[in-house]
C-alpha positions as CSV (number, residue, x, y, z in Angstrom):
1,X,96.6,-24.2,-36.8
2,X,92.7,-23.0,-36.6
3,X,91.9,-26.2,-38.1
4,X,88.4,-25.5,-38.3
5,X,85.7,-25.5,-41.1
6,X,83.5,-22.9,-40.1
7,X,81.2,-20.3,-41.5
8,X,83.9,-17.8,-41.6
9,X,86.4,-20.6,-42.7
10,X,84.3,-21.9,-46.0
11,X,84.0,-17.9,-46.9
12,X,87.6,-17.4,-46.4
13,X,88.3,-20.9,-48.8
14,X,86.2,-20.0,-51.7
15,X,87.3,-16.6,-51.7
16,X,91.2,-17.9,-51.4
17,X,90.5,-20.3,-54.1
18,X,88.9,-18.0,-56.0
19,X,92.2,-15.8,-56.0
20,X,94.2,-18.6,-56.7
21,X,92.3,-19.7,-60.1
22,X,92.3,-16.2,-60.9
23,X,96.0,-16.0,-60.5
24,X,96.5,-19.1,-62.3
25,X,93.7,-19.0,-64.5
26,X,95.7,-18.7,-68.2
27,X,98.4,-21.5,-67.1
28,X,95.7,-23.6,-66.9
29,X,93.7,-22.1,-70.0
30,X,97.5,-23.5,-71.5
31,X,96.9,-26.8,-70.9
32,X,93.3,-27.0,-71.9
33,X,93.3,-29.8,-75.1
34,X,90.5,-32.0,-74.0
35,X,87.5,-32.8,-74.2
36,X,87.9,-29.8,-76.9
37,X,91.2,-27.2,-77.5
38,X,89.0,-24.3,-76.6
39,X,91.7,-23.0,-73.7
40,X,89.3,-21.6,-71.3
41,X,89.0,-24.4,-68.9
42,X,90.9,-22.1,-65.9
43,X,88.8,-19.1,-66.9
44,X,85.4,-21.3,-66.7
45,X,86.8,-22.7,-63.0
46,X,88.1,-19.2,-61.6
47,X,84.1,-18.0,-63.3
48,X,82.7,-20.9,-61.9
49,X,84.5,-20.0,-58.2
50,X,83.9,-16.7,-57.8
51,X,80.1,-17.0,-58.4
52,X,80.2,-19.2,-55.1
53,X,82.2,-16.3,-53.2
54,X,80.2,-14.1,-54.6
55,X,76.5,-15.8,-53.4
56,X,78.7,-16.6,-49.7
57,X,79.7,-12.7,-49.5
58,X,75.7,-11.9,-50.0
59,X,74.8,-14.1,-46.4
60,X,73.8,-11.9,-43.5
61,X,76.4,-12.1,-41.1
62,X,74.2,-14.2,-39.0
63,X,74.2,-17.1,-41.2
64,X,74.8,-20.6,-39.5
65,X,76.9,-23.1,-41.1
66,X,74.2,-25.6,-42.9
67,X,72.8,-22.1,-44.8
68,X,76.6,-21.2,-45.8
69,X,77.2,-24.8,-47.1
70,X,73.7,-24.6,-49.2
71,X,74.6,-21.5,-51.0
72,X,78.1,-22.3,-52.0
73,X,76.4,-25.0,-53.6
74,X,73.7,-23.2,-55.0
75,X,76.2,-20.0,-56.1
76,X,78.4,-22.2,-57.9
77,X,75.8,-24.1,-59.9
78,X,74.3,-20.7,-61.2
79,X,77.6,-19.5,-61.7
80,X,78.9,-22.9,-63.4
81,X,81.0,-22.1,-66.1
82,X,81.7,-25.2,-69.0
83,X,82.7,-29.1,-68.0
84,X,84.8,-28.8,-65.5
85,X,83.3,-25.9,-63.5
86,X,79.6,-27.8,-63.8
87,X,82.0,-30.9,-62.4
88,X,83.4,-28.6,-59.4
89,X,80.0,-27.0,-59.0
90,X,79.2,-31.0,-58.0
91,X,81.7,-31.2,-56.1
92,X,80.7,-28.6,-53.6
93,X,77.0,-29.8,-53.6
94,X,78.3,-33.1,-52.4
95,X,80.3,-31.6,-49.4
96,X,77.3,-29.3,-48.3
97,X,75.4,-32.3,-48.7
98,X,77.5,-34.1,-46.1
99,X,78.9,-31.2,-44.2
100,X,75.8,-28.9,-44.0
101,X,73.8,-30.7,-41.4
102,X,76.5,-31.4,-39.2
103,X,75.9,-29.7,-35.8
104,X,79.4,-28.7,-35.6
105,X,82.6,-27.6,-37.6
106,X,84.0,-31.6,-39.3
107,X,86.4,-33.4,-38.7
108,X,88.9,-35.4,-40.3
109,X,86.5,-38.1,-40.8
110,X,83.6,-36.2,-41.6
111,X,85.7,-34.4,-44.2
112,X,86.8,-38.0,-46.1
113,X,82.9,-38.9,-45.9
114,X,82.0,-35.5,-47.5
115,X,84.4,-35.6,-50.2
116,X,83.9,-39.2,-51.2
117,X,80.4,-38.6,-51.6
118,X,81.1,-35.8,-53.8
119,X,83.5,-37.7,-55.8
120,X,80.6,-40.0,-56.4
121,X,77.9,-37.0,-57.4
122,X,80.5,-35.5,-60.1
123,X,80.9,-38.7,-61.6
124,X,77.2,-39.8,-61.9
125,X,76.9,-36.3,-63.1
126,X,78.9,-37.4,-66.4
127,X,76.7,-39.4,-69.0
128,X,80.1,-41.0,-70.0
129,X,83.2,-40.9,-67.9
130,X,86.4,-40.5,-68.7
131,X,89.4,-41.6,-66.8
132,X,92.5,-38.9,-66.6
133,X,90.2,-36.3,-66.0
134,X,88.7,-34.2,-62.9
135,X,87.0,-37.0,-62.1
136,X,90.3,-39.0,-61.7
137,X,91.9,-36.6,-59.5
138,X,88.7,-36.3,-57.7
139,X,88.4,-40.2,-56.7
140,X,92.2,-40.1,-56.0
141,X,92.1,-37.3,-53.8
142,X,88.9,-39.0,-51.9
143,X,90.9,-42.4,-51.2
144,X,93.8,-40.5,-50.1
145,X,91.7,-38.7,-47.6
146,X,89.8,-41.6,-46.2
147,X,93.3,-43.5,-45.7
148,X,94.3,-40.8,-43.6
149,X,91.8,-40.5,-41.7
150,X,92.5,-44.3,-40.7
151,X,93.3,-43.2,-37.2
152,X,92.1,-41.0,-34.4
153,X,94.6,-39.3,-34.0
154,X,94.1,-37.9,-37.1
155,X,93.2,-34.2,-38.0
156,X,91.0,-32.3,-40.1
157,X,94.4,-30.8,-41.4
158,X,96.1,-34.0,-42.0
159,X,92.9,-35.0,-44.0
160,X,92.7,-31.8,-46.1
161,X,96.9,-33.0,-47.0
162,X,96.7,-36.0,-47.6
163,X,93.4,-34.9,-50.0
164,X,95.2,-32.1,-51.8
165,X,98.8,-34.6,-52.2
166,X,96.8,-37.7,-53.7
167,X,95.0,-34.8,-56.2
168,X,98.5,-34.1,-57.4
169,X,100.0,-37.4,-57.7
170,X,97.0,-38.5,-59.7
171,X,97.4,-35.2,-61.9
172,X,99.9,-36.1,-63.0
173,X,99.1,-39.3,-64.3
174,X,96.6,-37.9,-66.2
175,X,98.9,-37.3,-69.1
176,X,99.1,-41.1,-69.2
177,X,95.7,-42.2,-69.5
178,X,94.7,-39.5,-72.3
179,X,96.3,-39.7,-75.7
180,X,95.6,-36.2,-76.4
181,X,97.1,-34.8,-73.1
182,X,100.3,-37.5,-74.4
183,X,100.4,-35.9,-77.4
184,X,100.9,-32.5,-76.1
185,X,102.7,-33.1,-72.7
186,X,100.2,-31.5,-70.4
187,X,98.1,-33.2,-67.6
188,X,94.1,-32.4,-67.3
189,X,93.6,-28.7,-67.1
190,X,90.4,-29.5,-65.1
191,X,92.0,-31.8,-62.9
192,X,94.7,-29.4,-62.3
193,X,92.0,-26.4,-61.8
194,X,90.3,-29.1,-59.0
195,X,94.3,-29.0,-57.1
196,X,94.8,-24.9,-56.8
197,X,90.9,-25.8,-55.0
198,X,92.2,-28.3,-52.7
199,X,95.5,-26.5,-52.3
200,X,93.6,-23.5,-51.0
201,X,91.5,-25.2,-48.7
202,X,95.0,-26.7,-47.4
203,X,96.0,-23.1,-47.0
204,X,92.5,-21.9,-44.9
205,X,92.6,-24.8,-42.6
206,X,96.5,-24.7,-41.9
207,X,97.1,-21.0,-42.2
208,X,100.0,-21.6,-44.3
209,X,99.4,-19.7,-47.3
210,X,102.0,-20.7,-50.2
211,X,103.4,-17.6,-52.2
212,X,102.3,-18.9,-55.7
213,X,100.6,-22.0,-56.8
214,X,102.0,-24.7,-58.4
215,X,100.3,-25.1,-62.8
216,X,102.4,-27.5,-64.1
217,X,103.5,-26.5,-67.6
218,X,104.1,-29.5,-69.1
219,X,105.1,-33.7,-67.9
220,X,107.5,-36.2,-69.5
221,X,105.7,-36.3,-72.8
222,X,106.1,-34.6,-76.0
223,X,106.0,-30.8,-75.6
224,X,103.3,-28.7,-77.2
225,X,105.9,-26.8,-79.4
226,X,106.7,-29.8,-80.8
227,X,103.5,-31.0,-81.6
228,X,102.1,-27.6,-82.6
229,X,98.5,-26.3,-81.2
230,X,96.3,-29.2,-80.7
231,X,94.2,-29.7,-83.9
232,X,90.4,-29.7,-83.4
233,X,88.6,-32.8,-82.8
234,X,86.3,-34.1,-85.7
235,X,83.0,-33.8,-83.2
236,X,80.4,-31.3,-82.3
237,X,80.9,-28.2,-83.2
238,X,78.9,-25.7,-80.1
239,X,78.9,-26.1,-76.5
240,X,75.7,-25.5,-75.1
241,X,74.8,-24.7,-71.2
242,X,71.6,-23.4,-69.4
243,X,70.1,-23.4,-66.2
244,X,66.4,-25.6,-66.4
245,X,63.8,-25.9,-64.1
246,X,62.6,-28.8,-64.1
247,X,61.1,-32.1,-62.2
248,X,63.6,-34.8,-62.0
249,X,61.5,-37.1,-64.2
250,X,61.9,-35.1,-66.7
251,X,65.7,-34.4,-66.4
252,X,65.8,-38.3,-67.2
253,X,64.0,-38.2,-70.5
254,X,66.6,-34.8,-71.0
255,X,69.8,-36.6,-70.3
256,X,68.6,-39.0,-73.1
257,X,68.1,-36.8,-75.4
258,X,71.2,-34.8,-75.2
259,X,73.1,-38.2,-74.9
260,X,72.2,-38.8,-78.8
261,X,72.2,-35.3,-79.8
262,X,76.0,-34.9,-79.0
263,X,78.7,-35.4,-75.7
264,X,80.2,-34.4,-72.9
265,X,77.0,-34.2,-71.3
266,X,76.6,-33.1,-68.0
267,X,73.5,-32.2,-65.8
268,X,74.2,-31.1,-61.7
269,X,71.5,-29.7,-59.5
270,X,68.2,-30.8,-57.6
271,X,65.8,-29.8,-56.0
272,X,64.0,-28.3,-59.2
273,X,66.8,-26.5,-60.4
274,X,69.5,-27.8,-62.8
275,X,72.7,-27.2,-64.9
276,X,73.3,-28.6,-68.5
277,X,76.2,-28.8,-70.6
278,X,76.8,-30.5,-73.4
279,X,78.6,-30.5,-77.2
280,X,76.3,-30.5,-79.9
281,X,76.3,-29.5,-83.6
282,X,72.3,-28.6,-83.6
283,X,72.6,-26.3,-80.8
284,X,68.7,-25.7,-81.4
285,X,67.8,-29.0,-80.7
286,X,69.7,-29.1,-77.4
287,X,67.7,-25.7,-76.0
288,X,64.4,-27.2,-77.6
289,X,65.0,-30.6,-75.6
290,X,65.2,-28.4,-72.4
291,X,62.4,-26.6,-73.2
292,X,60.2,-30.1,-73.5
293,X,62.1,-30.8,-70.0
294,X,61.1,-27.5,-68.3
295,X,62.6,-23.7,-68.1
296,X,65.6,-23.2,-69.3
297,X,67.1,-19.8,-69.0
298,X,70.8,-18.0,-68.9
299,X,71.3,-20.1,-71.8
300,X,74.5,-19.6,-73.5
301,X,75.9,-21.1,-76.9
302,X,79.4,-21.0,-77.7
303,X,81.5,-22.0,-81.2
304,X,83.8,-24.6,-80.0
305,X,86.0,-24.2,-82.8
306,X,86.6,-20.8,-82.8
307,X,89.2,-20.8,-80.2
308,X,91.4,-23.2,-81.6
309,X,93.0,-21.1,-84.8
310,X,96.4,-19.7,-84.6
311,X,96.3,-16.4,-83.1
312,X,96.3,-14.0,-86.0
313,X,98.7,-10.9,-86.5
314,X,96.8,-7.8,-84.9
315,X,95.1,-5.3,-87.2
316,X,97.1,-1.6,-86.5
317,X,95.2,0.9,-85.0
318,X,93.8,2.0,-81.7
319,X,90.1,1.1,-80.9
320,X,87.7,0.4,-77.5
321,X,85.9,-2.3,-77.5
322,X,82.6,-2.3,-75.3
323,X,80.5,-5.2,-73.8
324,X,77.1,-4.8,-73.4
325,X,73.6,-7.0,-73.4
326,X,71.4,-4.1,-74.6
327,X,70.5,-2.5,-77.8
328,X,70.4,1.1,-76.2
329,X,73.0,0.9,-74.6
330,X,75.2,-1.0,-77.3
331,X,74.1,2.3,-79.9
332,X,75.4,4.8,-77.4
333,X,78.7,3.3,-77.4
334,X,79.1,2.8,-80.7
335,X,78.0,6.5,-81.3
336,X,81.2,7.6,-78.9
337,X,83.4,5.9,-80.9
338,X,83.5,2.3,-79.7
339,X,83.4,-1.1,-81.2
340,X,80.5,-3.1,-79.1
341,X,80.4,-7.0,-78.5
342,X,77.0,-8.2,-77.4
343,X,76.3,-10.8,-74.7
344,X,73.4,-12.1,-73.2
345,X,71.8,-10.5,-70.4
346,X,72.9,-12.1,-67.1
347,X,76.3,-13.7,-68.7
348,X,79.0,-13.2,-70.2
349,X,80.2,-13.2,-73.7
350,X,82.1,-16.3,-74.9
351,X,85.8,-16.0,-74.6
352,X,86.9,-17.1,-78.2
353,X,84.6,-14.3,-79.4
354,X,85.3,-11.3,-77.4
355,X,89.7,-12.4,-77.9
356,X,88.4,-12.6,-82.1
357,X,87.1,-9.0,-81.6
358,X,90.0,-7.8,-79.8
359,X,92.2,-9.0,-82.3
360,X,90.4,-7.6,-84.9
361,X,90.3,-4.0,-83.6
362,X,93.8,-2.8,-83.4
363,X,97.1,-3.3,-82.2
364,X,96.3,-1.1,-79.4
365,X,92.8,-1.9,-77.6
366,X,91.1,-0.8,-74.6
367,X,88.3,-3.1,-73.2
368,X,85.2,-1.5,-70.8
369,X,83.9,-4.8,-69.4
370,X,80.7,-2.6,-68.2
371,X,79.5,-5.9,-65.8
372,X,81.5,-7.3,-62.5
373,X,80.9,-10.9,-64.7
374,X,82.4,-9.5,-67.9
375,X,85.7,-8.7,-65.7
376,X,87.7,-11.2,-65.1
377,X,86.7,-12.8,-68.7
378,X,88.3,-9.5,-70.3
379,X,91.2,-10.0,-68.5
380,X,91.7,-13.2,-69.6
381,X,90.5,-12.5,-73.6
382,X,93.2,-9.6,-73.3
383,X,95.9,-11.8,-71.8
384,X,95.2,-13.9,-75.2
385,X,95.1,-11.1,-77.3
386,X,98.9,-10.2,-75.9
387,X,100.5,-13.3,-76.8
388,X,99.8,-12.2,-80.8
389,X,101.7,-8.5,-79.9
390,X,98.9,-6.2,-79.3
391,X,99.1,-3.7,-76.3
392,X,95.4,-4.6,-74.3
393,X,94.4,-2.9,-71.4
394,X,91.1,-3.4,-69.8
395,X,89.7,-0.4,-68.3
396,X,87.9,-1.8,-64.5
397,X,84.9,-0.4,-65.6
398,X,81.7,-2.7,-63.3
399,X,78.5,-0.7,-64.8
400,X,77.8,0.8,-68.1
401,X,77.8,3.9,-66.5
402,X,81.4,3.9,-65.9
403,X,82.3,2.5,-69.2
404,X,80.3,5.6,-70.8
405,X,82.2,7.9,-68.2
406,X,86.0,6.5,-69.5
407,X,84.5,6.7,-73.0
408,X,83.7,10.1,-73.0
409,X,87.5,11.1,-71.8
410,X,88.8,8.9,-74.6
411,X,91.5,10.0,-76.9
412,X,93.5,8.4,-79.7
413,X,95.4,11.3,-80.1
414,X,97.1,10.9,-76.8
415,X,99.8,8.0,-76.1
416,X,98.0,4.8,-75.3
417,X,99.2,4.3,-72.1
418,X,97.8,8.0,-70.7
419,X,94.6,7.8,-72.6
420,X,94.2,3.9,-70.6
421,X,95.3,6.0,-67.5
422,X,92.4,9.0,-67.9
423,X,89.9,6.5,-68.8
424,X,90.4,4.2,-65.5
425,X,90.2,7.1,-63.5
426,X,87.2,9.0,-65.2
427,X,85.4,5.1,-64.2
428,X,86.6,5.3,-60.9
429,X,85.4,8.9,-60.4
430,X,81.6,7.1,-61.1
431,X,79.8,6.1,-58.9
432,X,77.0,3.7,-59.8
433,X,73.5,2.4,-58.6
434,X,70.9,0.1,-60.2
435,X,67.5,-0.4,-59.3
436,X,65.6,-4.1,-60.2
437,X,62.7,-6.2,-59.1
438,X,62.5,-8.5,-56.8
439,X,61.9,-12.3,-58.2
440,X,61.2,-14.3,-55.3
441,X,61.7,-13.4,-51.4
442,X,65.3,-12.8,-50.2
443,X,67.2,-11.4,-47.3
444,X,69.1,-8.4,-48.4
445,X,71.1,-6.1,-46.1
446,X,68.3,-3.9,-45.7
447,X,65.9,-6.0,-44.8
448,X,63.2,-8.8,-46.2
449,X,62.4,-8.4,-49.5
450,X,59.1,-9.9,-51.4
451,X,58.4,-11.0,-55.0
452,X,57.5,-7.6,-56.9
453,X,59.3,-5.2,-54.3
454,X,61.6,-2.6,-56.5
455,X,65.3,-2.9,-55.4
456,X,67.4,0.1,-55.1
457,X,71.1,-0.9,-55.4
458,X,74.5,1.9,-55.0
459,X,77.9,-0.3,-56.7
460,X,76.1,-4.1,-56.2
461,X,75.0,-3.3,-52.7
462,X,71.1,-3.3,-51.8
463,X,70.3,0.5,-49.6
464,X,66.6,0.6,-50.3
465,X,63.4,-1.2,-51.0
466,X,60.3,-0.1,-52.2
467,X,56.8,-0.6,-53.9
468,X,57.6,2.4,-56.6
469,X,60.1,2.6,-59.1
470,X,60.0,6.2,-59.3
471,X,59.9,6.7,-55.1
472,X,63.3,4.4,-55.2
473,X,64.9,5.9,-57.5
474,X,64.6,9.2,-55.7
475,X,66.0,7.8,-52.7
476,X,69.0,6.5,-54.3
477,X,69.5,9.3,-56.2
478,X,69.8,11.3,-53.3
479,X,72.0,8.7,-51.3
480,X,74.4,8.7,-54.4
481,X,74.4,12.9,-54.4
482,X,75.1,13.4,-50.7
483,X,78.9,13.0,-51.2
484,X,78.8,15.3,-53.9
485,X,78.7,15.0,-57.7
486,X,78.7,17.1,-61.0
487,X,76.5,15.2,-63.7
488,X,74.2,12.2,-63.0
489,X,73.7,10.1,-66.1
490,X,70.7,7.8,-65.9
491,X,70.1,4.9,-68.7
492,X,66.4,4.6,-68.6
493,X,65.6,0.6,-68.8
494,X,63.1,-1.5,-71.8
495,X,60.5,-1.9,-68.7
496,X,60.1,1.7,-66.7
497,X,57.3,3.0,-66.2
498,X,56.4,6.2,-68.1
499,X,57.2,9.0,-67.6
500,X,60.0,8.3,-65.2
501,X,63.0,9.9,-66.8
502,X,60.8,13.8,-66.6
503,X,59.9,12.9,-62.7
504,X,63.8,11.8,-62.1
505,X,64.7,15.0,-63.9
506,X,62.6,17.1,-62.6
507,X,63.4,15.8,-58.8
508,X,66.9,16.7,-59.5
509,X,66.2,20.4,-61.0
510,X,64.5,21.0,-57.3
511,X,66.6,19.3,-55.0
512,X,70.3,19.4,-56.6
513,X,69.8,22.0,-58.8
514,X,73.9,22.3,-59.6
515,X,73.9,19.0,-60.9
516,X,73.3,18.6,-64.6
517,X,71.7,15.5,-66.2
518,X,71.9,13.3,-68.8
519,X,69.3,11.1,-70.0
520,X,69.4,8.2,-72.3
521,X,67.2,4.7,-73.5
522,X,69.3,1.8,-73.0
523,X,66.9,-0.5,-73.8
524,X,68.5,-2.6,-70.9
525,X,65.4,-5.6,-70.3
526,X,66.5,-6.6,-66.6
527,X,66.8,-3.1,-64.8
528,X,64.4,-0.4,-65.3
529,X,67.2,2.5,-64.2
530,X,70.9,2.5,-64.2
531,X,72.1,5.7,-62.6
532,X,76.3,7.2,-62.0
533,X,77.3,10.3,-60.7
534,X,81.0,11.7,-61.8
């Protein structure tokens, strides 16, 4: 057993755990009936996750332990996806709080400390508690962990057991302590999202990686089928989340305010940054409460309701369906052919309203995510879409570039299955690049980067930095061309500078004259240039 909590160690964890909500990400959207039957409580954790592995994979390679513990915190609150992923993002804060400044790797004890502190955070993170819940599981596993560690003897691995086998005891006696989880014979989907986390970190530290893991379907209570879907509850009708700056006095007066504008309130962070969720009906009021609080921004409003209808029988026909944040962009998809569902830039679109669109587009349906964030949501609208007998296939398309490549190959004419098989590989066969500017200083592969500096990005990875947009885009350009290519598409952003689109083209015609080039506005507001090469 490595038994050891190390950089390398947390990285490995969040990515496992990551996986493992993935894999079981629509068992537990199956048992999601409280605090509302919106079933996307395992998509939200596995979101919620792999923002955290995402923000770990971004540390330079010489990052020490107290700087990996700060930014899985910090990834998962920007990445927190509805209750119960603002809960886990909580719960990681509260380990790096404990576990960061250690001076070496933790122990058994140091582990029960960490996790009992953050069993403390989620819960004073939750206006109004509710037992049967995350929470539960989380103060469960915590006093199963600190009576473990009762001796010396005891080991980090022992610890991270007893943790993850008190989380499922206590699971399942969640469906005893909720009516609504009686009435439908599930346990918490939350608390059961919070064991594949503990489960996985079993896994890291003991190198004993189970084959599958363990959702359960239902308890001793009354099954679902017999109960039917759970019926909406008579309460607020939106959920509402955004990240706020803001001073913590002013988070006080907030948490107030939302407090008698709805429920399920919960605000995480520190430090000046924060993340709010809450159930309201006046959704206006709750973004015009963080805006007398501070800056809110990435805010995202979802229909509670919407998700809980019967799945509908599947309009015939075959369709695409595109996801995209700008008008540009969402014009030239819809002028190849494709249905578009709008999100806001820097998330994704809510899950009840991109499986709504799917369903209402065909029985056979082809979805071009077009963001690395839109992914694994699409996967998950399509695996809902299935269950009411249409064929889905989402096409692994992570830049708009892509999903305009497998667009252009598209043809209803040909069986589904080949036309979903010429699309994925027309999006494979592009490769895409970005540029964007800098926000605030960062580390980045290639170097230091400062507030202002112009990014130049090839498939998420940072190759360039610059003072010009033009001057960056050049270099990228070439970088992308020097394995070869045919046509170079660039999607000229809401903010370049002008002229940039003649200078690009006219750059090309001199140094890669064989190459031909497309040009188009997608009105995109957070990158000035989006480039692919097929």
């Amino acid at each position: 057993m490595g038994e050891v909590l190390d950089m390398a160690a947390i990285r490995r964890w969040c990515r496992g755990a990551a996986e493992a909500l993935g894999s079981t990400r629509t068992e537990i959207d199956a048992l999601n009936v409280f605090p509302v039957p919106d079933g996307d409580t395992g998509t939200n954790l596995h979101l919620t996750v792999l923002a955290a592995a995402d923000a770990l994979d971004e540390l330079p390679d010489g990052a020490g332990d107290p700087d990996t513990w700060r930014e899985l915190a910090r990834g998962a609150l920007l990445g927190a996806r509805g209750n119960s992923g603002v809960i886990l993002s909580q719960v990681f804060r509260g380990l790096a709080d404990v576990l960061g400044p250690l001076d070496a790797p933790p122990g058994a004890a140091e582990f029960a400390a960490a996790l009992e502190h953050a069993s403390g955070l989620a819960r004073g993170a939750v206006e109004h508690p509710v037992e049967g819940t995350i929470l539960s599981v989380l103060d469960a596993a915590s006093s199963a962990c600190t009576s473990a560690t009762g001796t010396s003897a005891t080991g980090l691995a022992e610890a991270t057991q007893a943790a993850a086998a008190g989380a499922r005891r206590a699971l399942h006696l969640t469906t005893g302590q909720l009516d609504v989880l009686a009435r439908s014979g599930v346990v918490d989907a939350g608390a059961a999202g919070l064991c594949i986390v503990l489960d996985a970190l079993v896994a890291e530290i003991t190198e004993e990686y189970p084959e599958h893991y363990e959702v359960p379907a239902r308890t001793s209570g009354t099954p679902a089928s017999a109960q039917g879907r759970p019926k909406p509850r008579n309460g607020p009708g939106y959920e509402v989340m955004y990240l706020l700056y803001a001073q913590d006095d002013a988070v006080h007066t907030l948490r107030e305010k939302l407090d008698r504008l709805g429920d399920s309130l919960v605000v995480v962070g520190g430090g000046g940054l924060w993340n709010v969720h809450v159930h309201v009906d006046d959704a206006g009021a709750a973004i015009e409460a963080g805006l007398a609080a501070g800056r809110p921004h990435r805010i995202r409003v979802t229909y509670l309701h919407a998700g809980t209808r019967e799945p509908h029988a599947p309009h015939t026909g075959r369709a695409v369906i595109a996801v995209t944040a700008a008008d540009g962009l969402a014009a030239l998809f819809e002028e190849c052919g494709a249905r578009v569902v709008r999100r806001d830039p820097g998330s994704a679109p809510p899950l009840a309203v991109l499986t709504e669109a799917i369903l209402a587009a065909g029985d056979e349906v082809t979805v071009l995510p077009n963001e690395p964030e839109v992914l694994s949501l699409a996967e998950a609208a399509a695996e809902r879409a299935r269950e009411a007998g249409a064929s889905i296939a989402v096409v692994p398309a992570k830049a708009s570039v892509q999903g305009m490549a497998a667009l252009a190959v598209h043809d209803p004419l040909r069986r589904f299955a080949e036309d979903v098989i010429e699309m994925t590989r027309a999006a494979g066969a592009t490769r895409f690049g970005h540029l964007e500017v800098a926000g605030q200083e960062a580390v980045t592969s290639v170097g230091l980067c400062q507030p202002g500096d112009v990014l130049g990005l090839i498939e998420g990875d940072v190759v360039t930095i610059g003072a010009g947009v033009a001057e960056v885009a050049r270099h990228v350009l070439d970088r992308m061309l020097s394995g070869g290519g045919e046509l170079a598409t660039l999607i000229i952003g809401l903010y370049a500078p002008p002229g940039l689109a003649a200078a690009l083209e006219g750059h090309l015609r001199d140094t890669h004259p064989d190459v031909e080039v497309g040009v188009y506005d997608g009105g995109q507001e957070r990158y000035p240039l989006l480039m692919g090469i097929e």
